[in-house]
C-alpha positions as CSV (number, residue, x, y, z in Angstrom):
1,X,-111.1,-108.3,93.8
2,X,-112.4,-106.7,96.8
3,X,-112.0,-102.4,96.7
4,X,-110.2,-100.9,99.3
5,X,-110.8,-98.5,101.5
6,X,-114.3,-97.8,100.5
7,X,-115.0,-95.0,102.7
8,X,-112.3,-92.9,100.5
9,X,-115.7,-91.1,98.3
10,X,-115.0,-89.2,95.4
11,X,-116.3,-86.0,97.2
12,X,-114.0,-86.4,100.0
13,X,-110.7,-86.8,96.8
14,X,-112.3,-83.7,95.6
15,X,-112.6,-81.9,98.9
16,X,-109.2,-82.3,100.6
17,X,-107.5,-82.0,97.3
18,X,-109.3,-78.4,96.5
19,X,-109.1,-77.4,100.2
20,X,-105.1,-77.8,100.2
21,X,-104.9,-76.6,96.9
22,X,-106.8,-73.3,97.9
23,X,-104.0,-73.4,100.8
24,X,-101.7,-73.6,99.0
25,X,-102.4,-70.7,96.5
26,X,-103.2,-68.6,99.7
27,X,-99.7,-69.4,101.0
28,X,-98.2,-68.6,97.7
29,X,-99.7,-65.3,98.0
30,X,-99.4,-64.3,101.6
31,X,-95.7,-65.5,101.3
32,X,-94.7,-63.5,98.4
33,X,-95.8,-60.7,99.8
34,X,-93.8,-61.3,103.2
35,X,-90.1,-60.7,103.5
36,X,-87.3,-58.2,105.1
37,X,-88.8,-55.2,102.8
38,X,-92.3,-54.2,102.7
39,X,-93.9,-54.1,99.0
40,X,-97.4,-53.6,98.0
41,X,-99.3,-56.5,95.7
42,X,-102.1,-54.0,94.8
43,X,-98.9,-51.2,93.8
44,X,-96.9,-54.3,92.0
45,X,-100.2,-55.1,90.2
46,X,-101.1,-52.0,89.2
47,X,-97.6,-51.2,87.9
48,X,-95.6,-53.9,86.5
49,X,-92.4,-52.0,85.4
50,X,-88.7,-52.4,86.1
51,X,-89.2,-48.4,86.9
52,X,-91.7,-49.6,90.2
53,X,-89.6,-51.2,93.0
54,X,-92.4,-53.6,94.0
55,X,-93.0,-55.2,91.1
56,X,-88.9,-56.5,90.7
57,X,-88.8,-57.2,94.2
58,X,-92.2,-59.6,93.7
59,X,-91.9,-60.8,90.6
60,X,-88.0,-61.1,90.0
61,X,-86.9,-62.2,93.3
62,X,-89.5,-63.2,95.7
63,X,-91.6,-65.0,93.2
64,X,-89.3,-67.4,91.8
65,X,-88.3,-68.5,95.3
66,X,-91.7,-68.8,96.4
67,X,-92.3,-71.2,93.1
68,X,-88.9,-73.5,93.8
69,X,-90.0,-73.8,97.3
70,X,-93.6,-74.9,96.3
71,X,-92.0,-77.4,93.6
72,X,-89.3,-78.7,96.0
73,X,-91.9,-79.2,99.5
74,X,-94.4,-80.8,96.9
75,X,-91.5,-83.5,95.6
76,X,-90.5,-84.0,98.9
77,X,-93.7,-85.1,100.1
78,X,-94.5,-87.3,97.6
79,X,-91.5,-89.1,97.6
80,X,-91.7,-89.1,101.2
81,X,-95.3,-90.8,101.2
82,X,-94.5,-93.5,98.3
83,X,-91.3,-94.4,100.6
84,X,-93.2,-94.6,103.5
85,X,-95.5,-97.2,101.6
86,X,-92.9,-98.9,99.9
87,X,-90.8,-100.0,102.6
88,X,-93.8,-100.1,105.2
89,X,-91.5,-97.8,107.4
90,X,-93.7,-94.6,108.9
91,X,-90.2,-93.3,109.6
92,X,-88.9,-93.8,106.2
93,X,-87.9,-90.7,104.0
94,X,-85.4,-89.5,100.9
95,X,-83.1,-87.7,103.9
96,X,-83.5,-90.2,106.8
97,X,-82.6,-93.3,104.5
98,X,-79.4,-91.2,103.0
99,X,-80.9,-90.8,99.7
100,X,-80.0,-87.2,99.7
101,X,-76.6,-87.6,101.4
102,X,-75.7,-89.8,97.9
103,X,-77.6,-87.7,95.5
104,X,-75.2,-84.3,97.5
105,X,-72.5,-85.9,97.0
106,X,-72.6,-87.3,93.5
107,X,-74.0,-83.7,92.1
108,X,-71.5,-82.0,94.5
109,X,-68.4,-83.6,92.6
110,X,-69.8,-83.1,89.4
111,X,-70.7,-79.2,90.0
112,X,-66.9,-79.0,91.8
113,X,-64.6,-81.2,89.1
114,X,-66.1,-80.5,85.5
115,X,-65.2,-76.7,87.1
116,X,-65.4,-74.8,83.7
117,X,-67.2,-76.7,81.6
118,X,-69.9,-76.5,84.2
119,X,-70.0,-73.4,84.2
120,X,-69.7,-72.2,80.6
121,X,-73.5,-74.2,80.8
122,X,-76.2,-72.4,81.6
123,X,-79.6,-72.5,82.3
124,X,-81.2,-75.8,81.7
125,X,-78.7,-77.6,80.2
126,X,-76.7,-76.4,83.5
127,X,-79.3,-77.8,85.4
128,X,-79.8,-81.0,83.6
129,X,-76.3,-82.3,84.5
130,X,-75.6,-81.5,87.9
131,X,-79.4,-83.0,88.4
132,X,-78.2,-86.4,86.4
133,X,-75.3,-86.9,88.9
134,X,-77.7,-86.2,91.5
135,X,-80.1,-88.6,90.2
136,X,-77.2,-91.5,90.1
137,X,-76.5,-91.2,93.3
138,X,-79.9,-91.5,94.7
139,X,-80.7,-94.4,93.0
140,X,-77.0,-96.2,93.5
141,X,-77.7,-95.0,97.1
142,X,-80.9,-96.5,97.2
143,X,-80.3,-99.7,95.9
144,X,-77.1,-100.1,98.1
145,X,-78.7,-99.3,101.3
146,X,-82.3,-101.3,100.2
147,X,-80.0,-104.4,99.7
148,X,-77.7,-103.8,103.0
149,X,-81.1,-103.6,105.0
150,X,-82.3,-107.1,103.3
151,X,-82.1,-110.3,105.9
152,X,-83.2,-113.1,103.8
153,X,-85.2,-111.5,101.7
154,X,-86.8,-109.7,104.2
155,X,-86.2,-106.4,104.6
156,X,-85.8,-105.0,108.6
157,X,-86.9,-101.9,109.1
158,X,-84.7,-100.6,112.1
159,X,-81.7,-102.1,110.1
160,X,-83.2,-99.9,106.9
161,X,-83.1,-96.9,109.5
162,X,-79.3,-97.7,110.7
163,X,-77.8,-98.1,107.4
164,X,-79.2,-94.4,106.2
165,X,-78.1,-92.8,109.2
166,X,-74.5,-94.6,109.1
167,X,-74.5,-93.7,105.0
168,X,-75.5,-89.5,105.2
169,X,-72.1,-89.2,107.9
170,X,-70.4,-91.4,105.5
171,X,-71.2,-88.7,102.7
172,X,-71.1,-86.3,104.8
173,X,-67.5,-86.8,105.6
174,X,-66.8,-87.4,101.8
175,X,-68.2,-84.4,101.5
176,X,-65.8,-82.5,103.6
177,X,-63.3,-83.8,102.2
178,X,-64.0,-82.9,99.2
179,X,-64.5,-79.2,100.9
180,X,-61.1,-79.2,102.2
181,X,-59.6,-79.8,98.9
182,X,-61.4,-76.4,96.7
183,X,-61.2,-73.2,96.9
184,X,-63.0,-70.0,99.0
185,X,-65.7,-69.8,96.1
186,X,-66.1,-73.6,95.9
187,X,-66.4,-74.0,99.0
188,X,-69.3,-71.9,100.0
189,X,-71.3,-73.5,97.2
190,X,-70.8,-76.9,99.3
191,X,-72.1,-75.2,102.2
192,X,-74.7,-74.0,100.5
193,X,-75.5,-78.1,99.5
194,X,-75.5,-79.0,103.2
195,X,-77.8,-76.3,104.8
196,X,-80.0,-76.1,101.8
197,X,-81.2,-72.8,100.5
198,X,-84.3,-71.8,97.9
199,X,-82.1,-68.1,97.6
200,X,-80.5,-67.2,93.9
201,X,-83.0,-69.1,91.2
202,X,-84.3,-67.7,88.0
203,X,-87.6,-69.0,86.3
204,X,-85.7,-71.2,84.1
205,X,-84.4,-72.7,86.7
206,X,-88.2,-72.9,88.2
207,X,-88.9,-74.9,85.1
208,X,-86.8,-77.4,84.4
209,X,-86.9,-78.4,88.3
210,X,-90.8,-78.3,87.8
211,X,-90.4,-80.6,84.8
212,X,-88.5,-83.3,86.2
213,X,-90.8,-83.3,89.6
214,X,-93.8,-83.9,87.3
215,X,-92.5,-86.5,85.8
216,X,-91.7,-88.2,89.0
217,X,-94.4,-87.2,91.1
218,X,-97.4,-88.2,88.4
219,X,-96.1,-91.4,88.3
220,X,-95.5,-92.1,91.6
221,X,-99.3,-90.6,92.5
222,X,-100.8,-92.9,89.2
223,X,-99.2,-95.9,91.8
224,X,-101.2,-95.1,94.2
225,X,-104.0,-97.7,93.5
226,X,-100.9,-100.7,94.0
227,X,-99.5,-99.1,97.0
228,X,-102.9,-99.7,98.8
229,X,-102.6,-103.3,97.6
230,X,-99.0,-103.1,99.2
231,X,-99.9,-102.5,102.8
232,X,-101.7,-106.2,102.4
233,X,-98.2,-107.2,102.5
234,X,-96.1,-108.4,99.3
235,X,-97.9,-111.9,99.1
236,X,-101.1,-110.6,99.1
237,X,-100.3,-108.0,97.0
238,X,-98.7,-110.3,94.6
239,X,-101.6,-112.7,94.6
240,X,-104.0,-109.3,93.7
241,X,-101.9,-109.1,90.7
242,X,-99.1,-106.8,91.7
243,X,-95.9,-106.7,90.2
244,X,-94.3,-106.3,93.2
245,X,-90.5,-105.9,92.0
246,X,-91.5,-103.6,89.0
247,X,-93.3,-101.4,90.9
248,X,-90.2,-101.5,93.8
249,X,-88.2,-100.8,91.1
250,X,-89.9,-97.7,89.5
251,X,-90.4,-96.2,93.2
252,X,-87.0,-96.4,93.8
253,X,-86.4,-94.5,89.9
254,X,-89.0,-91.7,90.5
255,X,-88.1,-91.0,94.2
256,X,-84.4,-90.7,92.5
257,X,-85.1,-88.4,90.0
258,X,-87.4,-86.4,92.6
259,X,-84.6,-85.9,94.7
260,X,-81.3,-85.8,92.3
261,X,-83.6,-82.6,90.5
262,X,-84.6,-81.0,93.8
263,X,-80.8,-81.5,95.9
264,X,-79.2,-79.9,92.7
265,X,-80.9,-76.6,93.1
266,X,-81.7,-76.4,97.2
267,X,-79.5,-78.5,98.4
268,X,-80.1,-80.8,101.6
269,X,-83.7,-80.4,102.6
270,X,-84.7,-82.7,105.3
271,X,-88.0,-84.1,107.3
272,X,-90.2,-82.6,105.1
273,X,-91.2,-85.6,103.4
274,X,-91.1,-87.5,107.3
275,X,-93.4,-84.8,108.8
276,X,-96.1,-83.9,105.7
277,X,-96.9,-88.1,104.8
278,X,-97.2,-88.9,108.2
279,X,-99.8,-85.5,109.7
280,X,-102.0,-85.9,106.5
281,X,-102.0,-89.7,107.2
282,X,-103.3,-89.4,110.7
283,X,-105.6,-86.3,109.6
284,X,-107.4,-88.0,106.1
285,X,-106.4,-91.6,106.3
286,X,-104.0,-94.1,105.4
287,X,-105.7,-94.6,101.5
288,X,-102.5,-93.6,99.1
289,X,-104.9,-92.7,96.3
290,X,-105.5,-89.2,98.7
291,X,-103.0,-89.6,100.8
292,X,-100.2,-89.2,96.9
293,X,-101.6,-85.9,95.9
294,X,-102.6,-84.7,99.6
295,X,-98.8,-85.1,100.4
296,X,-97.6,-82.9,97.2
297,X,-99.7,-80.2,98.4
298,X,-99.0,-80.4,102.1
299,X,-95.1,-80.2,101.0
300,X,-95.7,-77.2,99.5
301,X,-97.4,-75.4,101.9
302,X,-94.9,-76.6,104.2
303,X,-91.6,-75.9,102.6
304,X,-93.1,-72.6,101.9
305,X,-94.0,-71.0,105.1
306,X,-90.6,-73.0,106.2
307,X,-89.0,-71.3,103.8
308,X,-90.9,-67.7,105.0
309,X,-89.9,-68.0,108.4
310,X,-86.0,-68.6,107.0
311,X,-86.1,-65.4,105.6
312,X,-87.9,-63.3,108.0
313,X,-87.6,-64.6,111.2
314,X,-84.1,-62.7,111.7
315,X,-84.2,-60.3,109.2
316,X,-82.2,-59.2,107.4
317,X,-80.0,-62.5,108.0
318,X,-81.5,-65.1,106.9
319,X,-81.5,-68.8,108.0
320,X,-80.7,-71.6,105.4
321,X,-84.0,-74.1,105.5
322,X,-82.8,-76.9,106.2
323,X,-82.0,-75.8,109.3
324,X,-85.8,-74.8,110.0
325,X,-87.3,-78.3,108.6
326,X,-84.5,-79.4,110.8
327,X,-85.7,-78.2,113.6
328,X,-89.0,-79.1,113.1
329,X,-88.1,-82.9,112.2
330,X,-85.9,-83.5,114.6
331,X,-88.2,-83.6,117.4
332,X,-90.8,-85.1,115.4
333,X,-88.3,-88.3,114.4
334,X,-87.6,-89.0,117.9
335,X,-91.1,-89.0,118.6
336,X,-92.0,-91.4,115.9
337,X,-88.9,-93.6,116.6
338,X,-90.1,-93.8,120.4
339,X,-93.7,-95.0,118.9
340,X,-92.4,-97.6,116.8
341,X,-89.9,-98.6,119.3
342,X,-93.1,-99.1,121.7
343,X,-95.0,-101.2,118.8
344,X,-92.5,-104.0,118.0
345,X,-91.9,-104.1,121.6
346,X,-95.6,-105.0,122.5
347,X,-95.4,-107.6,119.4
């Protein structure tokens, strides 16, 4: 069997993965120590008491954000990459294909209808079932729209693209719906769903999202060897000794539980896993054995300054993030619509 992509060295894995990992730790630390009030790292340090302002501003609020947005960008890119491989689709990702318009609304209607016995739950076990709605409705979203966007077996890429957009105002409207129908309290929580937000988590909450993305993430990044064969196309692949439909199949899982664990505690987060997969790809290279991990990290830089800027930009208001990744992606869709638009034309 031939290797792929031999000019992916081991040197260069080790060097792009440590030098976004150092970025990433830098961001963590430069972020935590940004916000609407000024605190002092070396003062926080130096005195970690409930009696010194600094340290429960750092440690109790800031620094659980600062963690959820790290775990949430780093699950969005990867799931954004393995997509993006999957369905050969540079435009392909969780929000743009209405993965998380399903996964909103199935957690959404569990988090509004079980009402008390919801709530009476706390902490992971909270977390664990609003995230297992989530997670059904990714995956009955993404099988639905896979199979809508199949022509004879063949699956159309542009039609892929159609049937996402057409499904997220579908849920979106459902969604509304369902808004129209709850009360003041209710009600802002499903607002909170639709602008995503990183505001309000704990460090339980922290780790049981962190626990599900690892699950999901290290699988889809141990993949990454198949994917490359992938991008041969499915014969080839197949012929190289690919299971192609098991390894469709367990995409489609992980990238579901990725995003049913991150939409139940930030909501609808989008581009990130569009913008992130597609930069590194032009910067390091189209070889998904970097190009997995490289996307986790980017993510999480991402998300996190994304997340920064939310909170400081108009201080003390701050923005919901989706409405900065928005912003960002928005543009940058249109871009890479207009690019692929100009490739299958020239075919």
């Amino acid at each position: 069997m031939p290797v792929l992509m031999p000019h992916l060295t081991k040197r260069k894995w080790l060097l792009v993965n440590c030098l976004l990992l150092l970025g990433l730790v830098g961001s963590i630390i430069i972020c935590t120590s940004l916000g609407a009030v000024p605190v002092s790292l070396v003062h926080a340090w130096h005195a970690p008491s409930v009696d010194n302002p600094d340290y429960v501003i750092l440690v109790r609020t800031r620094l659980p954000r600062v963690l959820l947005a790290t775990i949430v960008g780093g699950a969005l890119g990867v799931a954004g990459a393995a997509l993006q491989a999957l369905l050969h689709n540079p435009l392909a990702c969780p929000h743009i294909l209405g993965v998380s318009g399903g996964a909103s609304l199935c957690g959404i209607i569990v988090l509004i209808f079980t009402g008390t016995a919801a709530a009476s739950l706390t902490g992971f076990l909270r977390i664990s079932l609003v995230s297992l709605a989530a997670f059904l409705g990714a995956v009955s979203t993404t099988l639905l729209i896979y199979r809508t966007a199949l022509n004879h077996g063949r699956l159309q890429p542009y039609t892929l693209l159609l049937t996402g957009v057409v499904f997220n105002a579908f849920c979106g409207a459902l969604i509304m719906l369902v808004n129209s129908l709850v009360d003041f309290y209710q009600s802002h929580s499903i607002l909170f769903w639709l602008m995503g937000s990183l505001a309000a988590q704990d460090y339980v909450t922290v780790s049981a999202i962190g626990f599900y993305v690892l699950i999901g993430a290290g699988w889809l990044i141990t993949q990454s060897r198949k994917f490359n064969l992938l991008s041969l196309g499915e014969e080839s692949a197949a012929q190289l000794g690919v299971d192609v439909e098991t390894l469709r199949r367990g995409t489609f899982l992980a990238s579901s539980l990725l995003v049913g664990a991150i939409v139940s505690v930030s909501g609808m987060i989008g581009f990130v896993g569009l913008i992130v997969p597609h930069l590194l790809r032009l910067l390091f290279g189209a070889d998904h054995r970097l190009l997995l991990p490289a996307s986790a990290w980017g993510g999480a830089i991402f998300l996190l300054w994304a997340d920064t800027l939310a909170r400081t930009v108009v201080s003390p208001t701050e923005l919901p993030v989706g409405v900065v990744t928005a912003m960002c992606g928005g543009p940058f869709f249109l871009y890479l619509l207009k690019k692929e638009g100009r490739k299958a034309f020239s075919r």
